[in-house]
Backbone bond lengths (Angstrom), bond angles and torsions (degrees), N, CA, C in turn:
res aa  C-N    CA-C-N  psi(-1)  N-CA   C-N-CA  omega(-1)  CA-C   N-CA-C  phi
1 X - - - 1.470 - - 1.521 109.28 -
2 X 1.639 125.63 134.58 1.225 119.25 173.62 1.120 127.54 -88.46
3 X 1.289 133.41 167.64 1.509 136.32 179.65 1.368 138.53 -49.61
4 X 1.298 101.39 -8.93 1.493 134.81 168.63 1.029 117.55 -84.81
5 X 1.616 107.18 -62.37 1.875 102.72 166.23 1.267 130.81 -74.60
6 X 1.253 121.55 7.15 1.442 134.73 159.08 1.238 103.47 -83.41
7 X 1.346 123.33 -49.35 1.765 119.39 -177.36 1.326 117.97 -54.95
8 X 1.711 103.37 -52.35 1.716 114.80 169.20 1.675 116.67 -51.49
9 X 1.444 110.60 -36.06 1.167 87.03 167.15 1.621 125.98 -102.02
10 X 0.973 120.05 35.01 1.593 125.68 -179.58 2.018 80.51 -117.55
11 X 1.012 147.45 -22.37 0.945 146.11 -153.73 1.568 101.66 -86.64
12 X 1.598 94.88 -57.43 1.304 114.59 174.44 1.567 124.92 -70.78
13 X 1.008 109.38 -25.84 1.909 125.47 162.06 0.866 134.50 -105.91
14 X 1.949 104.77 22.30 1.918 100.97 179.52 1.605 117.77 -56.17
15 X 1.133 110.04 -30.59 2.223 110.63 172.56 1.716 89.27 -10.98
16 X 2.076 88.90 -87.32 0.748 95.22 -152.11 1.671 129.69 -57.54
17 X 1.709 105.39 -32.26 1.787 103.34 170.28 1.112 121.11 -40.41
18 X 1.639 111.63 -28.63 1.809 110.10 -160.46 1.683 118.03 -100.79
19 X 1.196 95.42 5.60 1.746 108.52 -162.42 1.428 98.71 -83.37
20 X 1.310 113.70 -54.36 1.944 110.49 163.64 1.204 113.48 -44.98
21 X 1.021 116.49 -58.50 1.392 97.07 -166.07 1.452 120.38 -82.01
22 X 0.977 97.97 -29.04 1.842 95.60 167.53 1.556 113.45 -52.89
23 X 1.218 115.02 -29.16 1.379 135.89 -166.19 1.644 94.60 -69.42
24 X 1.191 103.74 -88.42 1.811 120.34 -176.34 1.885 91.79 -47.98
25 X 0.861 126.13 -40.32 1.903 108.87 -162.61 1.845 101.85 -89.94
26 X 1.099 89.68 9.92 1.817 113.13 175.27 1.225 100.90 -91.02
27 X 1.555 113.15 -82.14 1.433 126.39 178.77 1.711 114.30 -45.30
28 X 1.406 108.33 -47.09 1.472 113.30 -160.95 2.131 91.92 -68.29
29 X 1.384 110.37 -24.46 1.795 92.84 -154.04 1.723 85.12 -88.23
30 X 1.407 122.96 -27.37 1.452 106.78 171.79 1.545 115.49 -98.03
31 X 1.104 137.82 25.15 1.278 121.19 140.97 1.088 116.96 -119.05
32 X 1.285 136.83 59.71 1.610 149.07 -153.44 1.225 104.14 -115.50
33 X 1.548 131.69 116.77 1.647 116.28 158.76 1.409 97.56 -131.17
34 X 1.351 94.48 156.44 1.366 121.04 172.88 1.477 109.88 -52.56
35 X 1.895 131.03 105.69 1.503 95.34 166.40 1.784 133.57 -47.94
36 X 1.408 104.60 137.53 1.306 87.39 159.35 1.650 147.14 -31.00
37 X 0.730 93.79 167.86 2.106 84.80 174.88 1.620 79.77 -120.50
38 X 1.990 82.08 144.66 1.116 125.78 173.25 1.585 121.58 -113.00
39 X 1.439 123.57 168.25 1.681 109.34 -170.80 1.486 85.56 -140.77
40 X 1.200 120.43 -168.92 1.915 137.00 -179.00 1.333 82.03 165.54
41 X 1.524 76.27 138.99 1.762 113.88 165.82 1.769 108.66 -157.78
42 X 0.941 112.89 132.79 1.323 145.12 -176.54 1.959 137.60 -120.05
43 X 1.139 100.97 107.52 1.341 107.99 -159.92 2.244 99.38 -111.76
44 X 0.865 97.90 147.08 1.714 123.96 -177.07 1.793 104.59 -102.25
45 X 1.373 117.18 118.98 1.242 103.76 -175.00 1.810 91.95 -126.40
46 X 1.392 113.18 171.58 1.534 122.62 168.30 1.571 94.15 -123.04
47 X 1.519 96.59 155.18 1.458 100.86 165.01 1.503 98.95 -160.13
48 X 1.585 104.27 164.39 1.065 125.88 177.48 1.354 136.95 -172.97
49 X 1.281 145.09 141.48 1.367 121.83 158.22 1.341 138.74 -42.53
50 X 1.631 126.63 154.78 1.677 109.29 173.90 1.571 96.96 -77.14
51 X 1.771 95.15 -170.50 1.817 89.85 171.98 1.133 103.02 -84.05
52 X 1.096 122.77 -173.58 2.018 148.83 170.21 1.885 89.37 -59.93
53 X 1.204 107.23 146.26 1.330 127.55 -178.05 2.084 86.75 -78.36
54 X 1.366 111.97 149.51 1.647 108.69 -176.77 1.495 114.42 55.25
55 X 1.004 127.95 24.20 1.454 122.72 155.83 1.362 117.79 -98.87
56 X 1.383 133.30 119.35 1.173 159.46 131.19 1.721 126.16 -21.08
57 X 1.472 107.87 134.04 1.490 104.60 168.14 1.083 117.79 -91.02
58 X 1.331 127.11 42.49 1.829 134.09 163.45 1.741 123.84 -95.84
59 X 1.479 68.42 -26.56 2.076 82.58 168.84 2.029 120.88 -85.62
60 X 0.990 115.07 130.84 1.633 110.09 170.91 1.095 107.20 -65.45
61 X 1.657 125.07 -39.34 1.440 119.52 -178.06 1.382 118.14 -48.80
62 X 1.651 132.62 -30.46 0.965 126.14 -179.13 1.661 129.91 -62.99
63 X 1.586 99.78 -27.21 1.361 105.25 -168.94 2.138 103.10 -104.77
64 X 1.462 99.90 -21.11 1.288 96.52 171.66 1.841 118.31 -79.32
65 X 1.214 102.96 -68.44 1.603 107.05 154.19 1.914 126.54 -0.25
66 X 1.498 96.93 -67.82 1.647 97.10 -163.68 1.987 101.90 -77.38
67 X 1.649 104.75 -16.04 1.584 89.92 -176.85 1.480 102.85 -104.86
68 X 1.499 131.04 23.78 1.407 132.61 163.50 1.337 79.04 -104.87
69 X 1.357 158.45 -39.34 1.377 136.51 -146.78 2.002 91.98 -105.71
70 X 0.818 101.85 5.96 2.063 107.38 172.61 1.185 97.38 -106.79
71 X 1.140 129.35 -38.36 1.782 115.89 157.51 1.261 134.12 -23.02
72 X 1.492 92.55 -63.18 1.621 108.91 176.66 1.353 129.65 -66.62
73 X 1.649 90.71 -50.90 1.544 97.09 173.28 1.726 114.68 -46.91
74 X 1.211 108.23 -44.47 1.889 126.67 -169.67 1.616 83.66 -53.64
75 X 1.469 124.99 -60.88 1.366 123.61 -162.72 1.991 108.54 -52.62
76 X 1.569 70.15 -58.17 2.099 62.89 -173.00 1.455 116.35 -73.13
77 X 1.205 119.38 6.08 1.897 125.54 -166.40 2.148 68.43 -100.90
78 X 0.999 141.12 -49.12 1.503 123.97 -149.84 1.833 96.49 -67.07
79 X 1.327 103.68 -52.61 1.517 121.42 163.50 1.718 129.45 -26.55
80 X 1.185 96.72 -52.24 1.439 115.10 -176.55 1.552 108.83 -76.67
81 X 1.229 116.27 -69.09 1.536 113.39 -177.78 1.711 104.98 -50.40
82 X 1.116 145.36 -22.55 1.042 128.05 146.69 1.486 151.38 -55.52
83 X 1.637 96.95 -1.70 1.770 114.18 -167.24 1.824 87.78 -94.67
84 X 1.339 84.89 160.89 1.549 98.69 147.45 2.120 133.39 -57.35
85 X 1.216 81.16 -37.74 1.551 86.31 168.53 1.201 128.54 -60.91
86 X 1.495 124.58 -37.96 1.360 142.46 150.34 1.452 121.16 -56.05
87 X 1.220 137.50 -37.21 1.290 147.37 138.24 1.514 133.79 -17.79
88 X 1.173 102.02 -55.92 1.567 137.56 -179.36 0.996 91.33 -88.72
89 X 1.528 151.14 -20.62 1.586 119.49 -176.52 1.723 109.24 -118.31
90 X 1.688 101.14 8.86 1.227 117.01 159.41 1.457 108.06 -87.44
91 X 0.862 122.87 -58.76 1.689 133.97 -167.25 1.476 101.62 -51.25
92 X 1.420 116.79 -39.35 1.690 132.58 -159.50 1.859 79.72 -84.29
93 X 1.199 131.23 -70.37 1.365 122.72 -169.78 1.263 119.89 -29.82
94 X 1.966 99.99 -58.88 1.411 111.80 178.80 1.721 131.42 -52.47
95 X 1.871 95.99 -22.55 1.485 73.52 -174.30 1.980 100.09 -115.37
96 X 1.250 79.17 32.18 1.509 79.64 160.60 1.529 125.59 -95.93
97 X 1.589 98.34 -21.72 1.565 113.38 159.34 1.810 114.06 -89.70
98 X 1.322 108.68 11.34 1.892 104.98 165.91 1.560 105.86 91.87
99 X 1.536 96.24 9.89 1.886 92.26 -173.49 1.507 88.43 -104.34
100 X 1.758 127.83 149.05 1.147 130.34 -172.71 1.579 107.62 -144.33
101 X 1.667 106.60 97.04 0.964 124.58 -137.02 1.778 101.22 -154.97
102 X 2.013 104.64 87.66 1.541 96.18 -161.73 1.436 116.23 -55.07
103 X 1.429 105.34 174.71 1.074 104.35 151.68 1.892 135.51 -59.52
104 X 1.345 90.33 -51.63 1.914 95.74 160.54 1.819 116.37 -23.06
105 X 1.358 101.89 -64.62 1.177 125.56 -168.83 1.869 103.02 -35.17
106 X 1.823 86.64 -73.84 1.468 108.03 177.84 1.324 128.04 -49.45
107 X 1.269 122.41 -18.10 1.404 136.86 179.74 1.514 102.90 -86.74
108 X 1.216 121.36 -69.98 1.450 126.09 177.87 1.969 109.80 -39.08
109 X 1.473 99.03 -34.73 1.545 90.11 -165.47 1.632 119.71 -91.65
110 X 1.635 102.39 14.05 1.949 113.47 -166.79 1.762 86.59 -107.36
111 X 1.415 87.15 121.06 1.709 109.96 119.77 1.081 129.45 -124.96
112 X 1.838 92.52 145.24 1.791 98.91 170.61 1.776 104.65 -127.49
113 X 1.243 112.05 171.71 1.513 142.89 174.16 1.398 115.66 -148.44
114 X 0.980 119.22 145.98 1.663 135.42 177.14 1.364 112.97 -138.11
115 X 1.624 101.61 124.62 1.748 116.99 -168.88 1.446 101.77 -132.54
116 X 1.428 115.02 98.59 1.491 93.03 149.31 1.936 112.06 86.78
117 X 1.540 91.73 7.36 1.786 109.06 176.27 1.572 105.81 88.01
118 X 1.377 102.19 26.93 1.534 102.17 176.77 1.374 110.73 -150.02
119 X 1.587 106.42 127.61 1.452 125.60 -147.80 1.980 88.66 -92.89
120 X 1.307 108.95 149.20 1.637 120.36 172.77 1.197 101.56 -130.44
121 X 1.330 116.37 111.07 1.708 121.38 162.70 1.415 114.77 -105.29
122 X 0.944 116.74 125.47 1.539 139.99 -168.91 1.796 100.98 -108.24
123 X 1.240 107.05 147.98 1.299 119.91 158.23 1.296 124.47 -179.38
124 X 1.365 112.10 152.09 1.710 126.67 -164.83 0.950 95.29 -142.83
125 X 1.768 111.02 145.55 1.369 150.51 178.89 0.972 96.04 -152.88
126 X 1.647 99.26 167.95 1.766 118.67 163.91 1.636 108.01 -91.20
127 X 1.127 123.04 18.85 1.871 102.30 -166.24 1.140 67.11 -122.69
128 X 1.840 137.90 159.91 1.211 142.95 126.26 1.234 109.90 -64.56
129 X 1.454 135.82 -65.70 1.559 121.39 -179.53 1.143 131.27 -50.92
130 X 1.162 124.24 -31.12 1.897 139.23 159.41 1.363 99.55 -56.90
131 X 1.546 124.00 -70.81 1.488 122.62 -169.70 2.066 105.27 -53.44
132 X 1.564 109.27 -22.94 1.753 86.03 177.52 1.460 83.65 -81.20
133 X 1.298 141.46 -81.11 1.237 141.55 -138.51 1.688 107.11 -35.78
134 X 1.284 102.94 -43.81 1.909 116.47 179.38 1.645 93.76 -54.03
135 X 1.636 124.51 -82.60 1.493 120.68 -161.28 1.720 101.42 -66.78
136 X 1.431 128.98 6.05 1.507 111.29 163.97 2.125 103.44 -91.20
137 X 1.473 90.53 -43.52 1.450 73.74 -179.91 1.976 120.90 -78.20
138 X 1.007 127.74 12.91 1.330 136.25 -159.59 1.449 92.71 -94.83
139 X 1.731 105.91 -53.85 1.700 119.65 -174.29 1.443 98.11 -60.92
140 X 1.848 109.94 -48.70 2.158 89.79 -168.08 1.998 92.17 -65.33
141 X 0.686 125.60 -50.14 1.751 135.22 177.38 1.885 91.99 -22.82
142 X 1.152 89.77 -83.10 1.955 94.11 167.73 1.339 125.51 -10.00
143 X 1.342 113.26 -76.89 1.368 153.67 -156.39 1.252 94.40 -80.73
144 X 1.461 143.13 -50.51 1.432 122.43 -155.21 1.458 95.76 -112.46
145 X 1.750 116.14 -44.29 1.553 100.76 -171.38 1.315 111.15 -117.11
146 X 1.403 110.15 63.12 1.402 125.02 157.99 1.710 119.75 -49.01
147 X 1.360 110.75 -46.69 1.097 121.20 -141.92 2.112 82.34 -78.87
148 X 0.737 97.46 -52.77 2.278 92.39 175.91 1.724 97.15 -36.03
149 X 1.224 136.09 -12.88 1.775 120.43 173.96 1.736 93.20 -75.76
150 X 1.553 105.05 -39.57 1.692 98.67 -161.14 1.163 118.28 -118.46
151 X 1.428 126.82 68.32 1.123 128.21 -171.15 1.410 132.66 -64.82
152 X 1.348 85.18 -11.45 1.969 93.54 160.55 1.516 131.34 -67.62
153 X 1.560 100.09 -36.02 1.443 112.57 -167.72 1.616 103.55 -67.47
154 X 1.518 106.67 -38.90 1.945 97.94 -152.07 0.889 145.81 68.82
155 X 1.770 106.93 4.95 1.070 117.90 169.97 1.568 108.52 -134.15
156 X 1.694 103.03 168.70 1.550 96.42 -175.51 1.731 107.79 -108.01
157 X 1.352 100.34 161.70 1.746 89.98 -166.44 1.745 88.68 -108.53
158 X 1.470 103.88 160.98 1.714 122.50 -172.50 1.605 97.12 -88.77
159 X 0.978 118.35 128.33 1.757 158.61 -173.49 1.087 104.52 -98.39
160 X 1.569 139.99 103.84 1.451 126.48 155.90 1.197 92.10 -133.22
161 X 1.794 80.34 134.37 1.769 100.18 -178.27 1.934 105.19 -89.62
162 X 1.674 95.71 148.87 1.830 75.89 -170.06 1.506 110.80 -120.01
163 X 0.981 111.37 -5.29 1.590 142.00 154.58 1.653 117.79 -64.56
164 X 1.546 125.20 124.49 1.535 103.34 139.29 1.891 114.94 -91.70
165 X 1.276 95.03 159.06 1.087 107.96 -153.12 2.042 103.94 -70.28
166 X 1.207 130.13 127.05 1.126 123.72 -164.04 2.033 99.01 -136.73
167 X 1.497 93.06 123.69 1.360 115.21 -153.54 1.607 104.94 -87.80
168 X 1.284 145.58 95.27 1.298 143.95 -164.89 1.586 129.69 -118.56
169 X 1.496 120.28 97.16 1.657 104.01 -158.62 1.861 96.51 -74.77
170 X 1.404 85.69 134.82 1.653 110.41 151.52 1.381 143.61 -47.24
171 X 1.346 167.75 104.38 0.917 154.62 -135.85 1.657 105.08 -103.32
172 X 1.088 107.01 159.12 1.359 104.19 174.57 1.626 143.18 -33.55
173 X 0.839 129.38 119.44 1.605 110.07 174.51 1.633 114.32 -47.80
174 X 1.302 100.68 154.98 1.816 104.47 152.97 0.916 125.15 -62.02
175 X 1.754 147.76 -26.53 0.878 132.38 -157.17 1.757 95.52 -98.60
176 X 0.963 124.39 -10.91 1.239 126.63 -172.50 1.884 104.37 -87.77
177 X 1.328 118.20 -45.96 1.053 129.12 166.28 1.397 117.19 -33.41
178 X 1.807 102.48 -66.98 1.668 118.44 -172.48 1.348 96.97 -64.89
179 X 1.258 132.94 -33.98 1.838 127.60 -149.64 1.585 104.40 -46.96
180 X 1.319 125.22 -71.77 1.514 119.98 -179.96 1.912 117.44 -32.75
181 X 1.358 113.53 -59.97 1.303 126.25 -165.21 1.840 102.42 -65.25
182 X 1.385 89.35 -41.59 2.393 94.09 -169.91 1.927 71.58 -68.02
183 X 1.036 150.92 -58.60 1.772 118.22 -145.92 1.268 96.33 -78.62
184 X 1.327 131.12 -23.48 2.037 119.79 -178.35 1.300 98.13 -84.96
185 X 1.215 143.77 -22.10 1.278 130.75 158.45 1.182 122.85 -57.70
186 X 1.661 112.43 -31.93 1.573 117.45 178.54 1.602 113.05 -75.00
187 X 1.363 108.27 -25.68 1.722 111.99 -163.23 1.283 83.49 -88.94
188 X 1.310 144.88 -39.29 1.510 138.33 -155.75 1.846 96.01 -66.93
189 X 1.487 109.92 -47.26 1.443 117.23 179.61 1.769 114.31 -53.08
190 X 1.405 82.96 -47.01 2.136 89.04 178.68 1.292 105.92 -77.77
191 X 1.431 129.19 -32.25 1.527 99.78 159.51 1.159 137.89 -72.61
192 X 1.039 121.86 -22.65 1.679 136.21 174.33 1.652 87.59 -58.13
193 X 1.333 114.03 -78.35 1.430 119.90 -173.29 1.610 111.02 -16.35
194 X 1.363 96.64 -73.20 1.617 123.08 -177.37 1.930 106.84 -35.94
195 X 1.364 80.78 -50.67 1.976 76.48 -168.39 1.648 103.72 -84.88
196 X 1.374 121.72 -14.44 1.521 119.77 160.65 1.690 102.63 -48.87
197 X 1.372 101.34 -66.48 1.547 109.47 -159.13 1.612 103.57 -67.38
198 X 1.281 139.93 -33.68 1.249 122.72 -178.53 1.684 111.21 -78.22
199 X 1.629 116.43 -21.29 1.447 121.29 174.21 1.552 98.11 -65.53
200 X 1.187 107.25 -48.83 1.959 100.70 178.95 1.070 115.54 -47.55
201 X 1.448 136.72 -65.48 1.133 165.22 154.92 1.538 105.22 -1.18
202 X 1.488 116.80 -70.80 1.465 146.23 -173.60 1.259 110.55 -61.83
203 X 1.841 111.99 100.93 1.150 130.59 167.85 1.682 130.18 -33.89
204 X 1.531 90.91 -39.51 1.271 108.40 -171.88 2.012 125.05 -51.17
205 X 1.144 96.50 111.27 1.737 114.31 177.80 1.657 115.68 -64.49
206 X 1.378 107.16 96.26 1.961 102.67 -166.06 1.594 100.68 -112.64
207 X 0.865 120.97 -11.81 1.478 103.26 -167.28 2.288 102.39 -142.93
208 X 1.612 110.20 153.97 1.231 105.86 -172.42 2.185 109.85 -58.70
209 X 1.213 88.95 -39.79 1.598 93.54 -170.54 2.087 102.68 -64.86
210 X 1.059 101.18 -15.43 1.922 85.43 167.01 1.321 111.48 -89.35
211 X 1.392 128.25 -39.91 1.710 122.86 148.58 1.248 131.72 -30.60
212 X 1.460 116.86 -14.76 1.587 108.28 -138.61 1.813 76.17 -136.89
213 X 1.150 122.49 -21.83 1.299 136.66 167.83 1.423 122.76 -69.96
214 X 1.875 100.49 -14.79 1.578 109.60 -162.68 1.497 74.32 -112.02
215 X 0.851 158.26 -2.25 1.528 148.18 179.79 1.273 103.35 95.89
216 X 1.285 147.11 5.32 1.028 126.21 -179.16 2.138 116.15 -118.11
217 X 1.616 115.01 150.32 1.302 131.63 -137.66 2.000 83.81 -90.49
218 X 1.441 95.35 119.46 1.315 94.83 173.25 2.197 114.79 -89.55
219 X 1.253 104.48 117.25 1.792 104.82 -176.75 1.520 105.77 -93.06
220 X 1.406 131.68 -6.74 1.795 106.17 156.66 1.641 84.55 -173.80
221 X 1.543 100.52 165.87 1.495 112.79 175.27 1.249 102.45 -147.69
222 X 1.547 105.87 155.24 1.430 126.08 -167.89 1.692 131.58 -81.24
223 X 0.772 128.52 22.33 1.412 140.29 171.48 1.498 96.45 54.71
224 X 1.360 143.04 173.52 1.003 159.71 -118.63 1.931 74.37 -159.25
C-alpha cells in the first residue's frame, strides 16, 4: 500500500486515530502529580587502625602497614553500610533521638564507593531534615560501631569524616519527565493501528482502482 493510501485512510478514519489519544491525554492530565522532591548528601570518610601499643618510628613497617590495613578496612566499611545490619543500627540511633525512621527506609537510601582507602557514603531521601538527621546518625553509627563489620579484629577502627555534610535536592528523573508524552505516542500508534484495521475490515468499494483490482472494467465514475 502507498503513502497516499495510508494517508487517505487515516484521513478517512481520523474518529478513530484521535479517540486514544484524547483518551490517555484525558487520563494522563487528571492523574498527574508532581514527583516528589528528593535530596542526597554525601560524605567521604578515612579509616584506619591506631598503631600497636610499643611501636616505634624506626621501623617502615609501622608507617607502611597501617595504610595497607586502611585499605581494607575502607573496603569492608563500603560493604557494610550497605547490609541490613548497618541499617538497624542507624534506625536504633535515630530513634533514640525521637526520629522514627525504619530500618528498610535506611537501607534503600545508602550509597557507598571506595577510592583509594576512602569510603563515600551517599544517601537520598525525600525529607531534607530526616535525610541530615540519617547522614549525622550513620557517621556516629560509623565512628563508634565499626568494629560489628569485623568481628575478628576486636577492635574498632578510627572514622574521620572529611566532608561536612552538604544537603542538595535532585531534580527529577527522566523517566518521570517523558511518562505523559511516551503514552500519547503510544495511543497515537493504537489509533493509527485501529483505523488501519477497521479500513481492512470495511467491505466498502470507494474508489475505481479497488474495482479494477477485483477484475472488473469500470464504464463511468461520479465526480466527487
Amino acid at each position: 500500500m502507498e503513502l497516499r493510501q495510508l494517508w487517505n485512510v487515516l484521513l478517512r478514519r481520523w474518529p478513530l486515530a484521535v479517540i486514544p489519544f484524547v483518551v490517555v491525554l484525558a487520563l494522563g492530565l487528571a492523574t498527574y502529580h508532581r514527583p516528589p522532591p528528593a535530596y542526597n548528601v554525601g560524605i567521604r570518610y578515612s579509616a584506619g587502625l591506631p598503631p600497636p601499643a610499643g611501636s616505634g618510628a624506626d621501623y617502615e613497617d609501622d608507617r607502611y602497614y597501617p595504610w595497607l590495613t586502611s585499605e581494607y578496612i575502607v573496603n569492608g566499611l563500603a560493604d557494610w553500610v550497605k547490609s541490613g545490619s548497618f541499617a538497624a543500627a542507624v534506625s536504633e540511633h535515630l530513634a533514640q533521638q525521637g526520629v522514627d525512621i525504619p530500618a528498610g527506609a535506611v537501607q534503600g537510601s545508602v550509597a557507598s564507593d571506595n577510592v583509594r582507602s576512602v569510603l563515600t557514603l551517599s544517601m537520598t531521601y525525600g525529607d531534607r531534615e530526616a535525610l541530615g538527621e540519617m547522614i549525622n546518625a550513620a557517621t556516629e553509627v560509623l565512628k563508634t560501631r565499626n568494629a560489628e563489620a569485623f568481628p575478628f579484629q576486636g577492635a574498632a577502627a578510627v572514622v574521620v569524616p572529611l566532608d561536612q555534610p552538604v544537603i542538595n535536592q535532585i531534580p527529577a528523573g527522566l523517566r518521570a519527565a517523558l511518562d505523559i508524552p511516551l503514552r500519547l505516542m503510544l495511543a497515537v500508534g493504537a489509533g493509527a493501528g485501529l483505523a488501519f484495521l477497521v479500513d481492512y475490515v470495511d467491505p466498502t468499494v470507494r474508489t475505481r482502482q479497488e474495482l479494477e483490482a477485483m477484475g472488473l472494467n469500470v464504464l463511468a465514475e461520479i465526480p466527487k
